[in-house]
DRENLO-306924 format. One line per 8 residues: number of its first residue (from 0); for each residue x, y, z of N, C-alpha, C, CB. Coordinates in steps of 0.1 Angstrom, whole numbers, plus 5000, padded with zeros to 4 digits. Glycine has a CB too. Layout:
NUM = X Y Z X Y Z X Y Z X Y Z; ...
This chain:
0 = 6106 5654 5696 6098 5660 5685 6084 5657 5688 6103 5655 5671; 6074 5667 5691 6060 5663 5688 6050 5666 5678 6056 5665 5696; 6047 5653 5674 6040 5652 5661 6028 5645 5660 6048 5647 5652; 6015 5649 5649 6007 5646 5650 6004 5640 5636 6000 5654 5656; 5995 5628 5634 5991 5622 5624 5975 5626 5620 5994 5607 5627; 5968 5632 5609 5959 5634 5610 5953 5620 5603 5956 5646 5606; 5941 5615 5603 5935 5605 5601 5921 5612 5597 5936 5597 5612; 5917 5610 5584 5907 5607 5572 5896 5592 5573 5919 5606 5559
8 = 5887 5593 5571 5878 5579 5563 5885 5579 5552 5860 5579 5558; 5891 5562 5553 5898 5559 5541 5914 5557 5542 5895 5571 5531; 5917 5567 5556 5933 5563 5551 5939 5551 5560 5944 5578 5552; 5948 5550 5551 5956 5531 5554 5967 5534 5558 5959 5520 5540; 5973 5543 5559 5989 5547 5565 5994 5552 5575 5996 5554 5559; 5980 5556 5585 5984 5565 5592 5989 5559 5605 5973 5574 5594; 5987 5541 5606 5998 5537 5616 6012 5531 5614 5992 5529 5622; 6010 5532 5599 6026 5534 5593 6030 5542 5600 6029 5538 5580
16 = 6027 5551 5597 6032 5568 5601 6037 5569 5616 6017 5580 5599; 6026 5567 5620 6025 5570 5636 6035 5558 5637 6008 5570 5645; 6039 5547 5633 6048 5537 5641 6065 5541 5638 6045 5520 5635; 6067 5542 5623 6079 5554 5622 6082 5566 5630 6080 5560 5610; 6073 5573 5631 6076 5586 5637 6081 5577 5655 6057 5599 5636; 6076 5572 5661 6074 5562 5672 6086 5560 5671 6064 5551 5671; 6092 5551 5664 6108 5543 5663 6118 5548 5659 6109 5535 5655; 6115 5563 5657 6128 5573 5654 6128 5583 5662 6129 5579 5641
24 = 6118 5591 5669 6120 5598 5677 6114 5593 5691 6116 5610 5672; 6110 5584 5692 6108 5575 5707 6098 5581 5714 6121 5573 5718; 6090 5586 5706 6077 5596 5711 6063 5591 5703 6081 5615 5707; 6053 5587 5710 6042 5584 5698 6034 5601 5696 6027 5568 5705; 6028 5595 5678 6026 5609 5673 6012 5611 5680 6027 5612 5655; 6003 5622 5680 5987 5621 5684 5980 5617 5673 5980 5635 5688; 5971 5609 5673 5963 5608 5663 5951 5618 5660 5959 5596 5664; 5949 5626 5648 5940 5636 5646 5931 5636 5641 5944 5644 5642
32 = 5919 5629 5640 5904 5630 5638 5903 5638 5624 5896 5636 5650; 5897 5639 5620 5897 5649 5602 5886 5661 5610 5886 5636 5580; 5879 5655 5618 5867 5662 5620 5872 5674 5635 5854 5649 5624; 5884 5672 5635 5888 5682 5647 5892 5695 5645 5898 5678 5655; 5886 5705 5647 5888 5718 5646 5900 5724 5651 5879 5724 5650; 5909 5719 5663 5920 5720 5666 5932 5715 5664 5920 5720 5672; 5948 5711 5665 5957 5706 5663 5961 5708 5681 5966 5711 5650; 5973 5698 5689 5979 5698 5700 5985 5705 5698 5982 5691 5704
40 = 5990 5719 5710 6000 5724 5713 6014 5718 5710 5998 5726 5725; 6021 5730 5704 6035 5727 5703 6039 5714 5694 6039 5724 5718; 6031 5716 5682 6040 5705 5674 6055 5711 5664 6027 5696 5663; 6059 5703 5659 6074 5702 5652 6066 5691 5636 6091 5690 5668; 6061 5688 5639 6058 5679 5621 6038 5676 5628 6074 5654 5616; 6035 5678 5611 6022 5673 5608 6025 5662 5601 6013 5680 5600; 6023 5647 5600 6021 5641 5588 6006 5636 5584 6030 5631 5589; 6004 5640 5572 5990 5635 5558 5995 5622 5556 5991 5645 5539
48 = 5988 5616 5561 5990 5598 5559 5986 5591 5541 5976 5587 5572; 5996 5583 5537 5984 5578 5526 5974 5569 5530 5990 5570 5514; 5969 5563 5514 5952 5560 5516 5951 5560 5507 5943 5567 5522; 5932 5562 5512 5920 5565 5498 5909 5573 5509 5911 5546 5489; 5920 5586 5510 5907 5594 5516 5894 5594 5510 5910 5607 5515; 5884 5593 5517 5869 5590 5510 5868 5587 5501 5861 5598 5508; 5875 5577 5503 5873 5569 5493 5881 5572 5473 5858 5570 5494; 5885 5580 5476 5893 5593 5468 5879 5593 5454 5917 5587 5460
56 = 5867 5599 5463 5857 5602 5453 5863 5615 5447 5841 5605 5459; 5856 5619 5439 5856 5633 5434 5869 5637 5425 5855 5642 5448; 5887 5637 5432 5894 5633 5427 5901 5628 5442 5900 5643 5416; 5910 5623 5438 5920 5620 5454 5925 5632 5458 5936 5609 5452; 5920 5633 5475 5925 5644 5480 5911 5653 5484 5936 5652 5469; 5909 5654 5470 5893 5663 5468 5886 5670 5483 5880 5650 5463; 5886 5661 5488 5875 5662 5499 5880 5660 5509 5864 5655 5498; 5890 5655 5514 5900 5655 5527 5904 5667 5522 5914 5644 5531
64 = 5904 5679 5519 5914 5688 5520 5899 5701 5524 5926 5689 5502; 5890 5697 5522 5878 5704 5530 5874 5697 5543 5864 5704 5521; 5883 5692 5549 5881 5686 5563 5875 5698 5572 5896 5681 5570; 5878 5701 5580 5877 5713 5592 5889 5707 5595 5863 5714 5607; 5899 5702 5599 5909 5701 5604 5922 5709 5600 5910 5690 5605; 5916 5708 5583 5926 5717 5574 5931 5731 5575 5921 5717 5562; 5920 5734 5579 5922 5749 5583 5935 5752 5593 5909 5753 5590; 5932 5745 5602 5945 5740 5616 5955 5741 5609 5946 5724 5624
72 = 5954 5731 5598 5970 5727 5591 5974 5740 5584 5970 5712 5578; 5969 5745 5574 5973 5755 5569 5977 5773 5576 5963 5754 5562; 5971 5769 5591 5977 5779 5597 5988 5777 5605 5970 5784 5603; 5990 5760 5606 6002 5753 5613 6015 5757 5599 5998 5733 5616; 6011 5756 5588 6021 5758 5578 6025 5768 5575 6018 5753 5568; 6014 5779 5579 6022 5795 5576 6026 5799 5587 6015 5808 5570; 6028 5796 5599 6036 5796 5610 6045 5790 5612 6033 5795 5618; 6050 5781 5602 6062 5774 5598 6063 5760 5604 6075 5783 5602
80 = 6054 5754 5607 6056 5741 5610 6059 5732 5602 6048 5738 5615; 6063 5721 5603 6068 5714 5593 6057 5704 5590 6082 5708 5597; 6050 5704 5574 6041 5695 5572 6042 5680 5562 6032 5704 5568; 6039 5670 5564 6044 5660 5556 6036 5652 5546 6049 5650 5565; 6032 5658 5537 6024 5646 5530 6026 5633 5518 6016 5654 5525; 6022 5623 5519 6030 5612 5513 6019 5603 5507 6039 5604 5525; 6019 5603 5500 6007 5595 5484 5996 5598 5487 6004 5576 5481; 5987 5596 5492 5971 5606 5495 5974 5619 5496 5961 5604 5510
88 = 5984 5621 5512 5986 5631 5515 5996 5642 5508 5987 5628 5526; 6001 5640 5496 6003 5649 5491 5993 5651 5482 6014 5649 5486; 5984 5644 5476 5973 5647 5467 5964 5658 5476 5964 5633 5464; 5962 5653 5490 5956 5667 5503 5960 5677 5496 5963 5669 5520; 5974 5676 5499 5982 5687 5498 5980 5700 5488 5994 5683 5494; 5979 5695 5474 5980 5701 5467 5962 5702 5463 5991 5695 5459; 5956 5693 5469 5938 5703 5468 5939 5713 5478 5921 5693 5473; 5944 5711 5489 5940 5725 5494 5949 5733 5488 5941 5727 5509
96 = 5958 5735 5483 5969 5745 5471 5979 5749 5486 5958 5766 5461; 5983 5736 5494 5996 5742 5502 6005 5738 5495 5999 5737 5518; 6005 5733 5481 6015 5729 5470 6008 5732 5458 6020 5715 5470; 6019 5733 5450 6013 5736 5433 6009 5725 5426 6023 5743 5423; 6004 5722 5416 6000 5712 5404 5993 5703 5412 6012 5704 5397; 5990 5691 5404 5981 5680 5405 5986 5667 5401 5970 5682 5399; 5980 5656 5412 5980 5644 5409 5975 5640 5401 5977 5639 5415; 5976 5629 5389 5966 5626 5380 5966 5613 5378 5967 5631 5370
104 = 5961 5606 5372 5961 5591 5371 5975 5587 5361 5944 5586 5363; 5979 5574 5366 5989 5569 5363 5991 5572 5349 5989 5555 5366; 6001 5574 5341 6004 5576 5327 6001 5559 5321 6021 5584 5324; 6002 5550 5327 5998 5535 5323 5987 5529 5327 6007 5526 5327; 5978 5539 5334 5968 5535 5338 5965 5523 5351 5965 5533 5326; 5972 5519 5359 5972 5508 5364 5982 5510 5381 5978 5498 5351; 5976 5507 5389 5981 5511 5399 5997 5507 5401 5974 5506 5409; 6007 5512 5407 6020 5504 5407 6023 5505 5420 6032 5509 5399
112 = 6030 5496 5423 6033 5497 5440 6045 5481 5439 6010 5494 5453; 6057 5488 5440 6074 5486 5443 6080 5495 5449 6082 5484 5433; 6093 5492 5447 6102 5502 5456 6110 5503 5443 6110 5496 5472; 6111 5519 5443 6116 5525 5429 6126 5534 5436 6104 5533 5419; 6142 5537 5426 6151 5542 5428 6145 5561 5429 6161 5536 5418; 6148 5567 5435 6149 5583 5438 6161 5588 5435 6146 5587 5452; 6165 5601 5431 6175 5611 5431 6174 5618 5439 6177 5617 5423; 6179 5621 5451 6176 5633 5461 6183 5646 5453 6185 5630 5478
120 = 6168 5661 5449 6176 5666 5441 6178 5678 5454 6170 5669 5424; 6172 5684 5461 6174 5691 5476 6178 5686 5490 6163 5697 5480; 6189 5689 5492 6191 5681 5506 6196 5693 5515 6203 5667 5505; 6190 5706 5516 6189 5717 5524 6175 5715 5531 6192 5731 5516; 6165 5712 5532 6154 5713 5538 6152 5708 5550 6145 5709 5532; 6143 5710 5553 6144 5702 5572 6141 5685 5567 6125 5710 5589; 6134 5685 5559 6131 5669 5557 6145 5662 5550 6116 5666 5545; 6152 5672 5546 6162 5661 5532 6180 5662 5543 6164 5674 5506
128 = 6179 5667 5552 6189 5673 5560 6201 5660 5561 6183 5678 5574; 6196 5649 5556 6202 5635 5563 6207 5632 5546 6188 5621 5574; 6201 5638 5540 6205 5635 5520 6218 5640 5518 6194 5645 5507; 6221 5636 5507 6232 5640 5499 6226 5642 5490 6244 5633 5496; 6231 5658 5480 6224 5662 5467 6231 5653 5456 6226 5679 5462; 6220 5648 5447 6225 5638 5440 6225 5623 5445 6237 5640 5438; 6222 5619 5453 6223 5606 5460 6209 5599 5456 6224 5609 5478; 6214 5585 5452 6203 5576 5448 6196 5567 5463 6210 5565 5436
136 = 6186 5568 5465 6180 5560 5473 6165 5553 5466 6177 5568 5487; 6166 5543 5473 6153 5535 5475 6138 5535 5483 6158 5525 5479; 6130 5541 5477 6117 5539 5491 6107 5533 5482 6108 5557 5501; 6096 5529 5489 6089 5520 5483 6075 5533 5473 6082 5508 5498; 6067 5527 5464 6056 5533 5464 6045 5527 5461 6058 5542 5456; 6030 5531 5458 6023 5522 5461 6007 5529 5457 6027 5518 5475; 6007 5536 5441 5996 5547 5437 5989 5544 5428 6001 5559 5432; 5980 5547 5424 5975 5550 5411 5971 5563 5405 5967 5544 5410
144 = 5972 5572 5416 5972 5584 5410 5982 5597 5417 5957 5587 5411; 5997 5591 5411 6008 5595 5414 6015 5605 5402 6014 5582 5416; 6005 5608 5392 6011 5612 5381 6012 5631 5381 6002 5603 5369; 6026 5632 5391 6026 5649 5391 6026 5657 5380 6038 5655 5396; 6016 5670 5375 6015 5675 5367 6010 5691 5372 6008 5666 5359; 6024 5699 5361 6018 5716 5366 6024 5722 5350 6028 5725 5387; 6016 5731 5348 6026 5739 5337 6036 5742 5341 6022 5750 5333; 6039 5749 5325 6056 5748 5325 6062 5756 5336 6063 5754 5310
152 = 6052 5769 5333 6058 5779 5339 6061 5773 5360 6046 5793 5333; 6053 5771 5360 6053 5762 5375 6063 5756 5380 6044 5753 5375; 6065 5745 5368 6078 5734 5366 6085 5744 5368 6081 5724 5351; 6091 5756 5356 6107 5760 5355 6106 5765 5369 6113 5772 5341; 6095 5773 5381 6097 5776 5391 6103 5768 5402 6088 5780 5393; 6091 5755 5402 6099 5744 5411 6115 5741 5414 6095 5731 5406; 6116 5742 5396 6133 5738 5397 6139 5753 5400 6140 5729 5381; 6138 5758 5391 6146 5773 5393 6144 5774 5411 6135 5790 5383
160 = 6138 5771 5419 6137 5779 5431 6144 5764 5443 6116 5786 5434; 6148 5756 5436 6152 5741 5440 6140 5734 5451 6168 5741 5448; 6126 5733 5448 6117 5728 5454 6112 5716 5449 6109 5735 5456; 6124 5712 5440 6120 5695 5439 6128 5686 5449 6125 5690 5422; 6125 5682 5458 6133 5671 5466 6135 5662 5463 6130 5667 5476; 6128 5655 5452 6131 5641 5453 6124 5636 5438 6124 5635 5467; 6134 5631 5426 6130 5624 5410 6130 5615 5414 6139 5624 5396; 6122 5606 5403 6125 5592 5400 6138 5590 5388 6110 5586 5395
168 = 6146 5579 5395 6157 5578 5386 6149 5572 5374 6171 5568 5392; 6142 5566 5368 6133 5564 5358 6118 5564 5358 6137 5554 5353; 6110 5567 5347 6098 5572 5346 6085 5556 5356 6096 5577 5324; 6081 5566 5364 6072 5556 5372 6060 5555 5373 6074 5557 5381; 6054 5567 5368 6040 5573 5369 6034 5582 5355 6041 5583 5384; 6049 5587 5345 6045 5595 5341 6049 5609 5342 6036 5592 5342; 6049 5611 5360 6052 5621 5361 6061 5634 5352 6055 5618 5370; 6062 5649 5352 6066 5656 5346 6076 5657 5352 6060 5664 5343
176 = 6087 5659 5346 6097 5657 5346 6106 5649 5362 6098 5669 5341; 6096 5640 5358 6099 5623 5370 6098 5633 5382 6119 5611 5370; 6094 5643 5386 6088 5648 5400 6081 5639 5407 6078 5658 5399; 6088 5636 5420 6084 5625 5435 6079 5631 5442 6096 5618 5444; 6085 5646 5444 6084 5654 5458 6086 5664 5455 6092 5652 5469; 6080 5674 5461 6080 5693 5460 6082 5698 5479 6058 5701 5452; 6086 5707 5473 6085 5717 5487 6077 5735 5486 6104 5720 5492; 6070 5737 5495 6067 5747 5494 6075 5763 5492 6062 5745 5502
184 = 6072 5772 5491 6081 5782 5489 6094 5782 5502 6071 5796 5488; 6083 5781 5509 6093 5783 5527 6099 5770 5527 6081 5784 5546; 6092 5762 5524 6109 5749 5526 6103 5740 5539 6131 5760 5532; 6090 5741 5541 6085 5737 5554 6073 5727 5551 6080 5751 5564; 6068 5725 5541 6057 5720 5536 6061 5709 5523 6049 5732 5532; 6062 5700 5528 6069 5688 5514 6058 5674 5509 6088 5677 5523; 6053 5673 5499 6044 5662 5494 6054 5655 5486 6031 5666 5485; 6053 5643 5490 6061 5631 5486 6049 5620 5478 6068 5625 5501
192 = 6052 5612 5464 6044 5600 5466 6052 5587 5474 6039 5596 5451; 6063 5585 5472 6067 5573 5476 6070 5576 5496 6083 5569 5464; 6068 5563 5502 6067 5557 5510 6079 5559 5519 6064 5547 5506; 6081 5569 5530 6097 5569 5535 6091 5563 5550 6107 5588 5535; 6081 5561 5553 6078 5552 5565 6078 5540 5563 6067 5554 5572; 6075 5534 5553 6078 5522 5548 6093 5515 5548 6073 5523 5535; 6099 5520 5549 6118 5521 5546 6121 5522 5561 6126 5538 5537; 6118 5523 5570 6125 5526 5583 6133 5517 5590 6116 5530 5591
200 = 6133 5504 5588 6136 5494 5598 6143 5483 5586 6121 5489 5608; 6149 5473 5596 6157 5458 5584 6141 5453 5582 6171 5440 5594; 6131 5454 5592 6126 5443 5588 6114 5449 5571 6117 5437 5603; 6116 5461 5570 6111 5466 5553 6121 5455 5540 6117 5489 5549; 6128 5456 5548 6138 5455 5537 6145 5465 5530 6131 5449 5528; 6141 5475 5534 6146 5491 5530 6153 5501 5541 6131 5501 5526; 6161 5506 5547 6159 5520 5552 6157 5530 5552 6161 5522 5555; 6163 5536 5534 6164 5548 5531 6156 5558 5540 6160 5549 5518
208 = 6141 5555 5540 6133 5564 5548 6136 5568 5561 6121 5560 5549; 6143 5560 5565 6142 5567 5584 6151 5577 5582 6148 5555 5599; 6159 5580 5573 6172 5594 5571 6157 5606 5572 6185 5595 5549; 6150 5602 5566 6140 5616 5564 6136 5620 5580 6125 5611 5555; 6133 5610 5585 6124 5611 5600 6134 5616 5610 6117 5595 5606; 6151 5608 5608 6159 5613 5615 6167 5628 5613 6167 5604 5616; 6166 5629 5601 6170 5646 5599 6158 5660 5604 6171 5647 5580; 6145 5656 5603 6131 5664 5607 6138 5663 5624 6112 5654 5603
216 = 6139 5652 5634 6140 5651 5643 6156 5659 5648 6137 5637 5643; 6165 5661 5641 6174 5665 5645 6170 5684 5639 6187 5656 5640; 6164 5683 5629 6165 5700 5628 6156 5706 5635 6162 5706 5614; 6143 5696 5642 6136 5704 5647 6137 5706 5662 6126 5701 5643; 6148 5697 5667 6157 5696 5682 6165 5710 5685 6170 5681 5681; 6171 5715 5669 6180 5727 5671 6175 5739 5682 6181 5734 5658; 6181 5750 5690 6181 5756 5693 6171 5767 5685 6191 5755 5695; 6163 5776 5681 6160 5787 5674 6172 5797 5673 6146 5793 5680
């Protein structure tokens, strides 16, 4: 699988990222400059690292999602590549509108960062392929401005169209209706807040996450 990590001023995850992706598919990812107008030939996954893109002025996301590199991504995503974003990088996500609603500041006001139970609620997608629907796992998280919010009408879409991947088995952030993770309409574009590179190995203490990295890696191995 080849994959690239884009890298922001500000973000803190992106050798998380790049070392999971590394330890599950035995390939290191490219690292992508914010300021590069191109992406490498022939990738299979983007991952949006977390952070504090610039510092997350303006709102988080804000202004990493006017990179020049974005542009790349957003035409990597309507050509169906598979894009990953995870606590900053779903905030990216959803400023540039490759997802619906918004991040907002914690409903308690106060950053949280443990490892909180999930409900896998999609496990058809290229990322959830290694899930069971219904299945409780563990990944870590680690936000303060984790708190998913979209109108209703939005919400009954998410669910009506099954583009929620991933609840919190109890309220963590606030979020609406404990939303972790969305997917795009195509099923190719997924913002996550909690941590599935964090989870990869004994030595986290977790593994839940590496199912994510090994299911991407096996769907995107398939044949066309």
């Amino acid at each position: 699988m080849k994959s690239a990590v884009i890298v922001f001023p500000g973000s803190n995850c992106d050798r998380d990222m790049a070392e999971a992706l590394r330890l599950v598919t035995g390939r290191a990812p490219a690292m992508v400059w914010h300021r590069e107008r191109d992406l490498p030939d022939g990738l299979d996954l983007i991952a949006i690292p977390g952070g504090f893109s610039y510092g997350d002025y303006l709102r988080s996301g804000a202004m990493a999602a006017q990179s020049e590199v974005m542009a790349a991504v957003k035409d990597a995503a309507g050509r169906g590549v598979a894009v990953l974003g995870v606590c900053n990088g779903f905030q990216v996500l959803t400023e540039a509108r490759l997802l619906p609603g918004a991040l907002m500041r914690n409903a308690g006001i106060r950053f949280v960062c443990r490892d909180v139970p999930l409900i896998v609620e999609n496990s058809q997608s290229v990322f959830t392929a290694r899930y069971a629907a219904g299945e409780e796992i563990t990944i870590p998280v680690a936000h303060h401005d984790g708190n998913f919010q979209a109108d209703a009408e939005i919400l009954d879409r998410l669910e009506g169209e099954g583009r929620v991947a991933f609840r919190y088995r109890s309220d963590v952030n606030g979020s609406a209706r404990g939303i972790a993770g969305i997917l795009n309409e195509a099923g190719n574009v997924l913002g996550m807040m909690p941590h599935p590179e964090r989870a990869v190995e004994a030595a986290h203490g977790l593994t839940d996450g590496r199912r994510l990295f090994e299911g991407l890696l096996e769907m995107v191995s398939q044949p066309a």
